[in-house]
C-alpha positions as CSV (number, residue, x, y, z in Angstrom):
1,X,44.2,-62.6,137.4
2,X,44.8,-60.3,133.8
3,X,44.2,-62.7,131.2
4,X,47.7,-64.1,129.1
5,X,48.4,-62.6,125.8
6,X,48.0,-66.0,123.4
7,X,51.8,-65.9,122.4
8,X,52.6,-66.5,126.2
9,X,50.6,-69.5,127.6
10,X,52.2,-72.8,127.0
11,X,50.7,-74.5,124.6
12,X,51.5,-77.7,126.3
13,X,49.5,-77.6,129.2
14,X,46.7,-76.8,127.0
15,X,47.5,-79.5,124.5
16,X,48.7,-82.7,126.8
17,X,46.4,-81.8,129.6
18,X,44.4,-84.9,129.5
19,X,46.1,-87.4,128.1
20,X,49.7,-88.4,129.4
21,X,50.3,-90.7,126.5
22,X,50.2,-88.0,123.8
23,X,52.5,-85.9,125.8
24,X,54.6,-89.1,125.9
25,X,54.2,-89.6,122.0
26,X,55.2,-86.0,121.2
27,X,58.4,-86.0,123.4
28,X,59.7,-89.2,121.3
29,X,59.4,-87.6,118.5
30,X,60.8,-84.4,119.7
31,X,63.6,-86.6,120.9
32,X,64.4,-88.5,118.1
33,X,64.6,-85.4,116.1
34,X,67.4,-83.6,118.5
35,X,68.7,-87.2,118.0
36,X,68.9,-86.9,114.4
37,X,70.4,-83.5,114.6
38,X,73.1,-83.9,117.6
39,X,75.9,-83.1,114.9
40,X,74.5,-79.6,115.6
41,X,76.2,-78.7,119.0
42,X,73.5,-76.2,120.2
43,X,71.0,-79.1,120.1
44,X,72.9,-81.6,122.8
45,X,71.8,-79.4,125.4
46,X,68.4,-79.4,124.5
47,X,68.7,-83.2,124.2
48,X,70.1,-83.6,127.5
49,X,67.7,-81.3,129.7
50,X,64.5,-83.6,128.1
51,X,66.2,-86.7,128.3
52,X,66.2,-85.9,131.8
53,X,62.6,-84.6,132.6
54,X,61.6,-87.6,130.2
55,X,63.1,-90.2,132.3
56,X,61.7,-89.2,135.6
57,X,58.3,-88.3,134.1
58,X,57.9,-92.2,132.2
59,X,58.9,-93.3,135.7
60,X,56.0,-91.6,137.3
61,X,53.8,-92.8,134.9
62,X,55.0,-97.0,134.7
63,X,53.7,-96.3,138.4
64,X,50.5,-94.7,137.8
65,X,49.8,-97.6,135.3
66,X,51.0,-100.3,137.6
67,X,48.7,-98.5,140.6
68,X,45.6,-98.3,138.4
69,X,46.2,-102.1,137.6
70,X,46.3,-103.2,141.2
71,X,43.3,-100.6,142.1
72,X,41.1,-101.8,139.1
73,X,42.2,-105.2,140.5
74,X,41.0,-104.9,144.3
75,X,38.1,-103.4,143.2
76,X,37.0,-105.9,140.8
77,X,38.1,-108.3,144.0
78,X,36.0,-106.2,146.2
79,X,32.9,-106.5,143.5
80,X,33.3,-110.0,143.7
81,X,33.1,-110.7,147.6
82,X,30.1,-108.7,147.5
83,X,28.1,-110.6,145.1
84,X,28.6,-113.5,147.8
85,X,26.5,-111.3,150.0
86,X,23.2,-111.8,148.7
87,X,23.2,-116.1,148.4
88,X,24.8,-115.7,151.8
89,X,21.6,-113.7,153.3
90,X,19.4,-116.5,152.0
91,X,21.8,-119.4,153.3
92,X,21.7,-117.6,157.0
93,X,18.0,-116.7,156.8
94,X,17.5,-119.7,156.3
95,X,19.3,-121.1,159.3
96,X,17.8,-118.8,161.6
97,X,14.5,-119.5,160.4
98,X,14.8,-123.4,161.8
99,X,15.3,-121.6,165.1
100,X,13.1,-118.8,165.0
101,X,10.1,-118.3,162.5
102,X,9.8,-115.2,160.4
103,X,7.1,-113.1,162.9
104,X,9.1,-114.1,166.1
105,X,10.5,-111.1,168.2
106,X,14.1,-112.9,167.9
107,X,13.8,-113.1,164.1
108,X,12.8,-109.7,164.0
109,X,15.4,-108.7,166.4
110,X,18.0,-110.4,164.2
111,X,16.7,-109.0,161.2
112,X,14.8,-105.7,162.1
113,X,14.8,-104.4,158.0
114,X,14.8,-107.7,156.6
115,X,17.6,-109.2,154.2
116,X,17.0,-106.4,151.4
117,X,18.4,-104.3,154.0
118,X,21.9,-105.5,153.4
119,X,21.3,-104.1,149.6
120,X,21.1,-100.6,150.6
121,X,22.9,-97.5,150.9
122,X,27.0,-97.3,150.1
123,X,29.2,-100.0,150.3
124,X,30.8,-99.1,153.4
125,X,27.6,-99.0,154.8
126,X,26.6,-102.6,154.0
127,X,29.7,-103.3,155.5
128,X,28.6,-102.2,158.5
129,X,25.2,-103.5,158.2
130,X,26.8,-107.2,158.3
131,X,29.1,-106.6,161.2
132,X,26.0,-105.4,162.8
133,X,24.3,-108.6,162.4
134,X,27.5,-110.8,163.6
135,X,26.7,-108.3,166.8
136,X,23.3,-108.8,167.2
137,X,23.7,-113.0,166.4
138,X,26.6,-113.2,169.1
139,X,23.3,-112.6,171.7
140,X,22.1,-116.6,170.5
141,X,24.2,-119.3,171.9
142,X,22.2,-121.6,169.5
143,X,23.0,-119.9,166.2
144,X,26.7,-120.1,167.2
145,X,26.8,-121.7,163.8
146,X,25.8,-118.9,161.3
147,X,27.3,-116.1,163.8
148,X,31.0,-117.5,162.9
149,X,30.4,-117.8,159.1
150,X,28.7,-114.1,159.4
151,X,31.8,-112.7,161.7
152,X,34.3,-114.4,159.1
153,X,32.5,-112.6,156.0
154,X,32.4,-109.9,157.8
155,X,35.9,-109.4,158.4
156,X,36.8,-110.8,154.3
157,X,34.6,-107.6,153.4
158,X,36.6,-105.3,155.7
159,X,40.2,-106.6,154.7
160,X,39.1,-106.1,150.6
161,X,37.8,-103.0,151.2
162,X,40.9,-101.6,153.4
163,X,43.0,-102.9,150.4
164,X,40.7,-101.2,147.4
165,X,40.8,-97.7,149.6
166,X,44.9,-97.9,150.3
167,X,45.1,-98.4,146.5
168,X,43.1,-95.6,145.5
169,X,44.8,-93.5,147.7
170,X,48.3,-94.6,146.1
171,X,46.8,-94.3,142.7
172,X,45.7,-90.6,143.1
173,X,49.0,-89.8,145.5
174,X,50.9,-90.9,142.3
175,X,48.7,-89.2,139.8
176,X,49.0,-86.0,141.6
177,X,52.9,-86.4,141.7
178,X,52.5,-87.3,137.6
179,X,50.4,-84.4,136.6
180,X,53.2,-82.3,138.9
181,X,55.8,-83.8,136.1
182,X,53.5,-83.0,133.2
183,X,53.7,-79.2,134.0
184,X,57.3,-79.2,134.6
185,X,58.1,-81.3,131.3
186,X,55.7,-78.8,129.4
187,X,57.3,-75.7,130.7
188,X,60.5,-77.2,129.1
189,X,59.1,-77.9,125.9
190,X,57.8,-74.3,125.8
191,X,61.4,-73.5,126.6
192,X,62.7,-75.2,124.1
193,X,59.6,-73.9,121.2
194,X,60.6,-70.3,122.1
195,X,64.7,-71.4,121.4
196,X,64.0,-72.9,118.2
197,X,61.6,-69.9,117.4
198,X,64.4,-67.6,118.3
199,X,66.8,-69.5,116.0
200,X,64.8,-70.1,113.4
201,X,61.9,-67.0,113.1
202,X,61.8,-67.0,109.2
203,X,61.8,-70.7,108.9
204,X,58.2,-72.3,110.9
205,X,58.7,-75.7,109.2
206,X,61.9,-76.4,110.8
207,X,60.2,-75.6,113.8
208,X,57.2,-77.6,112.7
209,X,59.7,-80.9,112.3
210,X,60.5,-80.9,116.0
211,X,56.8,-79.6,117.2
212,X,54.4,-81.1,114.8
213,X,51.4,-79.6,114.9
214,X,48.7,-82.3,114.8
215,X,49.9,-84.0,117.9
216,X,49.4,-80.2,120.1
217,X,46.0,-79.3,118.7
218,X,43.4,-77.4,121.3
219,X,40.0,-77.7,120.9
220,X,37.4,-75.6,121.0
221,X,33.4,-76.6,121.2
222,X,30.7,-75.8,119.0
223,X,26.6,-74.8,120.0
224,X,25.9,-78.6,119.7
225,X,28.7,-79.9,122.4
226,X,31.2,-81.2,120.3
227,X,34.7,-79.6,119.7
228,X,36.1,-78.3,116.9
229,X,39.6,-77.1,115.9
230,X,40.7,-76.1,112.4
231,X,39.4,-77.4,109.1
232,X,41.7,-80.0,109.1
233,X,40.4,-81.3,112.3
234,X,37.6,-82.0,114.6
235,X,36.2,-83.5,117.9
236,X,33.4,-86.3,117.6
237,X,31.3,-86.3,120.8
238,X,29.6,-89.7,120.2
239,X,26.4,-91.1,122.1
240,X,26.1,-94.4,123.8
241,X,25.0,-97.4,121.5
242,X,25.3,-95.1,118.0
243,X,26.8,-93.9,115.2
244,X,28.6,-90.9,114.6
245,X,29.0,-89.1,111.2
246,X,32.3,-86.8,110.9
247,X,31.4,-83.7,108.8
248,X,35.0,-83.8,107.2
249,X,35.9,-84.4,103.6
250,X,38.4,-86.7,102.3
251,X,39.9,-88.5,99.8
252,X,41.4,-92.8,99.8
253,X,44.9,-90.8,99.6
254,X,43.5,-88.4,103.0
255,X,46.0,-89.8,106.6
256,X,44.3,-89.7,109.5
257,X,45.1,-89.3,113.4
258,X,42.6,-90.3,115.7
259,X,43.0,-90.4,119.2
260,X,40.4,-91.7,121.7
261,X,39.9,-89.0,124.1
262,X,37.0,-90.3,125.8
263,X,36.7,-93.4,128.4
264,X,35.2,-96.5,125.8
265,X,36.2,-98.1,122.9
266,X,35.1,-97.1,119.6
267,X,34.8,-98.1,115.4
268,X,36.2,-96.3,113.1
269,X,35.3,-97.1,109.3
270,X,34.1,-95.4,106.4
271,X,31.4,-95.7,104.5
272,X,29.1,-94.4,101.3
273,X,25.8,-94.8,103.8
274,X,25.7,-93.6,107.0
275,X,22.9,-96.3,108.2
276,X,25.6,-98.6,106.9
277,X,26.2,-102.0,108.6
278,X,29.6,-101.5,111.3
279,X,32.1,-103.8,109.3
280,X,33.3,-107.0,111.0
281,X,36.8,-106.1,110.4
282,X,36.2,-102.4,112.4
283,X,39.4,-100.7,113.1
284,X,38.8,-100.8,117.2
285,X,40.5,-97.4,119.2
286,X,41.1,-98.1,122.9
287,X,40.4,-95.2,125.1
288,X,43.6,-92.8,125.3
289,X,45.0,-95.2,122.2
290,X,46.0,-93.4,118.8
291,X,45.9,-94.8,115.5
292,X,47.8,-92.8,112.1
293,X,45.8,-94.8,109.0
294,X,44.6,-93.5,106.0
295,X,41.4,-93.2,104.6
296,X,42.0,-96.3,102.3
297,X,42.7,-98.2,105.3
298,X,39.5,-97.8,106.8
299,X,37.1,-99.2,104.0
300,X,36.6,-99.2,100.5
301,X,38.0,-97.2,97.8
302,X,35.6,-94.0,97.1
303,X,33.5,-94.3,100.5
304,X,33.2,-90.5,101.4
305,X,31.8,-90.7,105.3
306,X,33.5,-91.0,108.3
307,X,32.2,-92.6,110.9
308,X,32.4,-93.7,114.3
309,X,30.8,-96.4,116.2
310,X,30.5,-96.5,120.2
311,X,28.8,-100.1,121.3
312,X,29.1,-98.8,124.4
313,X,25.0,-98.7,125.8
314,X,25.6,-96.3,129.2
315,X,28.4,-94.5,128.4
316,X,29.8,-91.4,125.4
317,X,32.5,-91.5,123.8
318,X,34.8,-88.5,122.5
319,X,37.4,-88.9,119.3
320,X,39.5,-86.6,118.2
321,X,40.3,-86.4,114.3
322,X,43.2,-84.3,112.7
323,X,44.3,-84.4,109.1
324,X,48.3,-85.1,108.9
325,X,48.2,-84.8,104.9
């Protein structure tokens, strides 16, 4: 496919394609500006045709949230129920081993790998591994006992797991339907850009009022992995359990918007040292969270680095910094 002249690929879907809450944060503000503006009768159209894309695309995502919540949920449900697994192993060992000792041919023949067995491989297959041993205790009258205790764990670890799966399934079924929205949402905004271009082609800070620019900024990485944009703004890639310097000047008077673009929370502060100590009063960004502040706001008067913490220990972080003023 010949590549798209610049001037015609949305800048929308290149913009919002990761985060739905930006795209939600830029459509109230272009909203509240046709608001604004509505004594101008060319703009009530406009208002109306995103009111209406807006509506049905917040609906989408109040489900995706909700569906996220109950899948996070099950699964921390389904974590749980397994960590039962292991004191449960010792308890029926244990039982078995008053009937049969370790080197008989029935222990063996109840447990042919031994209890770290049950510790391997996916979770479905430990699943199976315990309905396997209900099986192979249902062959000893005398262990009646620990067969009905395995058999009803058993089926506990089968219903959670059916649960967690249906709501990942819904979770991605409505996340595919979301990211549908997103597209069609973005092709009106583009829509709408070109109108107000077509309006207004001598006058880009109108145009700037409805569409500002720091909430559609691309990204574009560097030779050392992180992304950068223009000199107003960059992309922090930081590494678990450190702290990361941003190589932008400021002043106290400098506003900042940061948006967490990565998947942990992080501290943002500023400071004259960057081996400084991270304040106790950190300003604390929640993955896909943004925060508008100035530079004042985030330490002392004169500090002159920005930095970002990540207490995270497994896991990177990414922020993304623009200069409004």
């Amino acid at each position: 496919m010949q590549k798209l002249p610049y001037f015609l690929r949305n800048p929308f879907l290149a913009a919002f394609a990761r985060s739905h809450k930006r795209l939600l944060t830029l459509v109230n503000h272009y909203m509240g500006q046709l608001e604004a503006g509505k004594s101008n009768a060319e703009l009530i159209p406009l208002l109306d045709q995103i009111q209406s894309a807006y509506q049905e695309y917040t609906g989408m995502y109040d489900a995706l949230i909700s569906t996220m919540g109950l899948r996070k949920g099950e699964t921390s449900r389904l974590a749980d129920t397994f960590k039962e697994l292991k004191k449960k192993l010792r308890h029926w060992k244990l039982l078995v081993v008053l009937e049969y000792d370790e080197k008989t041919p029935e222990y063996i023949s109840i447990f042919p790998g031994g209890i770290s067995a049950f510790s391997e491989g996916t979770i479905d297959e430990q699943i199976r591994q315990v309905n396997a041993l209900a099986g192979r205790l249902a062959s000893y009258p005398n262990l009646s006992t620990v067969h009905g205790e395995v058999v009803a764990y058993a089926a506990t670890l089968s219903q959670v797991r059916d649960t967690q799966q249906k709501q990942s399934g819904s979770a991605d079924d409505t996340s595919e339907v979301l990211n549908a929205k997103r597209t069609g949402l973005c092709n009106i905004l583009y829509a709408h850009l070109g109108w107000f271009i077509w309006k207004n082609p001598a006058n880009p800070e109108l145009i700037e009022k409805f569409f500002p620019y720091h909430l559609m900024r691309t990204h574009k990485k560097d030779e050392n992995g992180n992304e950068t944009g223009d000199e107003d703004g960059e992309t922090l890639a930081i590494p678990p359990a450190s702290v990361k310097a941003s190589g932008m000047t400021f002043t106290d008077d400098t506003t900042f918007s940061f948006y967490n673009s990565g998947h942990v929370a992080l501290g943002i502060y500023t400071a004259t040292d960057a081996n400084a100590t991270v304040p106790a009063g950190v300003h604390i960004l929640q993955p896909d969270e943004e925060l508008e502040i100035t530079a004042a706001g985030l330490g002392n008067a004169g500090n002159t680095l920005l930095l970002v913490n990540n207490p995270d220990a497994n896991t990177a972080g990414e922020l993304e910094i623009n200069v409004m003023e």
